[in-house]
N, C-alpha and C positions, 0 to 999 in steps of 0.2 A: 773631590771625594770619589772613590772607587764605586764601580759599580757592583749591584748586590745580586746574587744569584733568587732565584725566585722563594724558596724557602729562608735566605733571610730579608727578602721583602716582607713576606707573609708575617715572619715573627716581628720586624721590626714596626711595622702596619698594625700589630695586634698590639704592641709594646703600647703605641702612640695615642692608640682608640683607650686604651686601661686607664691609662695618666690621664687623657681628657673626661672620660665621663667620672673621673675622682675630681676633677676640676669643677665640674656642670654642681654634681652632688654638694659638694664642699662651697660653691657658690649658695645651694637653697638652704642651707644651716648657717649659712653665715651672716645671710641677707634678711632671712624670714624664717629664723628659728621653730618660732610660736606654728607656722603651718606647719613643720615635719617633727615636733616632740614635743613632750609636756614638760615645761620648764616654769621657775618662780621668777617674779619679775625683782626677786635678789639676785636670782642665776643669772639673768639672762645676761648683762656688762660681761661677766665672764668666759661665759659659754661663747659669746659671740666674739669676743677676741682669741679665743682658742680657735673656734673654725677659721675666721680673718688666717691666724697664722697658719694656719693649717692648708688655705689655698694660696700661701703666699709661698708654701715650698713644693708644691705640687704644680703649681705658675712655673715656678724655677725648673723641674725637673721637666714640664714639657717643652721648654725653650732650649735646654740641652738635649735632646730626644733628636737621633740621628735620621729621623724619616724627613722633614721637613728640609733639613741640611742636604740629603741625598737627592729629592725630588730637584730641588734651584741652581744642585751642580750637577744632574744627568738631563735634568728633563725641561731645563728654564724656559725654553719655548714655548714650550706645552702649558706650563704653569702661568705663563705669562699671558698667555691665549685666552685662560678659560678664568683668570684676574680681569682683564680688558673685556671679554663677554658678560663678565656682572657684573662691574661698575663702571665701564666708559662708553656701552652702546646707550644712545638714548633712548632708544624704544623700549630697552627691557631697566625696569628697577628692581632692583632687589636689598629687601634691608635683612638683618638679624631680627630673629622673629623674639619679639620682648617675652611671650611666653614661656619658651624655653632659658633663655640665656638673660640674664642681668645686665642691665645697659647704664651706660655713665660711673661705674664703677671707679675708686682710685689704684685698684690693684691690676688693672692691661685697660688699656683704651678699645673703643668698642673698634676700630681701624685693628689694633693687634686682634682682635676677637673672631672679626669675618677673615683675615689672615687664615689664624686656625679651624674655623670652620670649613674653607676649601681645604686646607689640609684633610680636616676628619670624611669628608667625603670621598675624597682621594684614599683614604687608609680604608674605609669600609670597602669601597669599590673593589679595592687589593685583595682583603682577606676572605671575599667571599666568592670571588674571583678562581684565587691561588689555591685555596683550599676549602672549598665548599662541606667535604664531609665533613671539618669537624662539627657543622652546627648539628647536630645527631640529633638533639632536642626537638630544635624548631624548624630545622633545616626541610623537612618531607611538605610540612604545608606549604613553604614558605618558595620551594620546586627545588632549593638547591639540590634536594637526593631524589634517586624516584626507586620505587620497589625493585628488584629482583625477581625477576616472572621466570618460571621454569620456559626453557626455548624448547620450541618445534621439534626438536630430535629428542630432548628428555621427556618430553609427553607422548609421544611414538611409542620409546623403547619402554617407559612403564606400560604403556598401553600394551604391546606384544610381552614384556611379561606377565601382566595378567590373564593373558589371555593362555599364554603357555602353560601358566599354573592351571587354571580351569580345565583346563585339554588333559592334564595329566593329571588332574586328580589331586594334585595339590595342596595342602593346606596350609594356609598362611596365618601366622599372628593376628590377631583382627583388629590392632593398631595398626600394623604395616603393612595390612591389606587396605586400609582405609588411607594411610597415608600414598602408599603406592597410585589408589585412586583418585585423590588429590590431584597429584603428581600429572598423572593422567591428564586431569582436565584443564589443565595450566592454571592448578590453584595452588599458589605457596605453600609450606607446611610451618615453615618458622619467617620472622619478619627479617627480610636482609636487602638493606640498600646501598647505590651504587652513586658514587657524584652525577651531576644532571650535568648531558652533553650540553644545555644550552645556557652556555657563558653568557652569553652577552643580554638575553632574555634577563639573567639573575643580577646580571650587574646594574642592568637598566633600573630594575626594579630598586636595586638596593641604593642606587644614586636619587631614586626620585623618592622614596620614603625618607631618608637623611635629609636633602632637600626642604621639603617637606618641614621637615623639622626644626631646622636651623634656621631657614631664610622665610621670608614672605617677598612673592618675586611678582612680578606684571611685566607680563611681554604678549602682546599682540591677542589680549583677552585667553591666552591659553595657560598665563601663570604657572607654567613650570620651568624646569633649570634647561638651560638651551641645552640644546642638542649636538650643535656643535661641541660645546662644553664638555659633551660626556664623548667627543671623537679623539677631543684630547687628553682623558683619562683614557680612553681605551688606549692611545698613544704609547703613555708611559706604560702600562703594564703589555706594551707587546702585540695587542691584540688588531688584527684585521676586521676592519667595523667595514658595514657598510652604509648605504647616505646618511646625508642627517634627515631627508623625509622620511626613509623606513625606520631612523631612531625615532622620531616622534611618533609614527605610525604604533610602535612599542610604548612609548611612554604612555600613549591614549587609552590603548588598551591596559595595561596595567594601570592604571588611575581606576579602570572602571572592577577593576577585581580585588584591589586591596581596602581595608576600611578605613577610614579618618581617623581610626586613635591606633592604627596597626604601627608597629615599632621594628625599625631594621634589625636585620637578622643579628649582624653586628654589636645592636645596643646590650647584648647578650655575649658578649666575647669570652667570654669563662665559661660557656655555653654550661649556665647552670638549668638545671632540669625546673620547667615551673611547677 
């Protein structure tokens, strides 16, 4: 399979995460109706073979889905690495976290399941990566954007025009004399942000909240996704990481600043406004 220039990773990444959380979704109406609607228990026989078929062609369309295809003929190394880092080191276990995903199913075996769960982490990792502004919503908490601060020299030169105006007698709008003073003191006048220099900070974050989510892991009392693991996603998209101690040294601190029900940036991919 050819290789994908970096904007059709990012769409092909966003394509793959769309189909899967229609999967996740179309799993919890299928399995356990009664928790997500009000339904009769005339309804429910039918209801519930409706959503059955309903994840049964949305199974299908992620198994056709060209990100997974792409990653095991550019990058099968890499894929293979960070397969053999969660299930053949003995130190670390990591299973499918039963909270989120439905386990012993007959519609994919829970082996196909963790399959595409390193995938889905693989495709967050890309998309927020590759193109961090578009999460606009959630993206400024979350660090992918950071403000837009008026620079050093635009604070100067409003400075000496107000000062020119005063000098001369001047009089200004009393908007645009107050914006101008804004300006002045390196305080924005409208909100505008810019993607956040630190990739690999946001990637980190966004593999270990997926994580997180997907797996329930045990490895050397530190219970998160190796490090190593995430040198081999930085791998495939390109990226120069450095060790895996300063990755962990990241993953620690980001543990200590995100909250236990916080949701990757990614699980938002339509990046609809909450």
């Amino acid at each position: 399979m050819k290789g994908l220039s970096n904007s059709e990773l990012r769409d092909t990444s966003q394509e793959f995460i769309e189909t899967y959380l229609d999967v996740v979704l179309h799993q919890c109406f299928a399995y356990e109706p009664e928790k997500y609607c009000k339904i009769t228990e005339d309804e429910l026989p039918a209801f519930k073979q409706d959503k059955i078929l309903a994840l049964i062609n949305r199974l299908v369309e992620l198994e056709k889905g060209p990100l997974e295809g792409y990653v095991k003929a550019n990058h099968s190394e890499a894929l293979n690495d960070i397969h053999n880092l969660l299930k053949k080191v003995h130190s670390v276990t990591v299973n499918l976290n039963p909270e989120y995903l439905y386990l012993g199913v007959d519609e994919i075996s829970d082996e196909r399941q963790f399959d595409l769960a390193i995938i889905r982490v693989i495709a967050g990792a890309t998309v927020v990566t590759l193109d961090p502004e578009w999460f606009s919503h959630e993206g400024p908490a979350a660090g992918a954007l950071d403000w837009v601060e008026p620079s050093e020299k635009l604070q100067k030169k409003m400075r000496t025009a107000l000062e020119i105006a005063q000098e001369e007698g001047t009089k200004l709008p009393i908007l645009f004399e107050k914006q101008l003073g804004l300006l002045a003191r390196g305080i924005p006048i409208i909100g505008q942000h810019k993607p956040t220099e630190k990739l690999l900070q946001l990637m980190v974050r966004e593999i270990t909240l997926i994580s997180n989510q997907l797996f329930t892991i045990s490895n050397s009392g530190k219970n998160r996704f190796p490090a190593k693991a995430i040198v081999a996603i930085g791998e495939i998209l390109n990226l120069k990481l450095p060790t895996e101690r300063t990755i962990s040294k990241m993953q620690e601190k980001i543990e200590t600043e995100v909250g236990p029900n916080e949701s990757p940036l990614s699980d938002n991919i339509n990046n609809i406004s909450p």
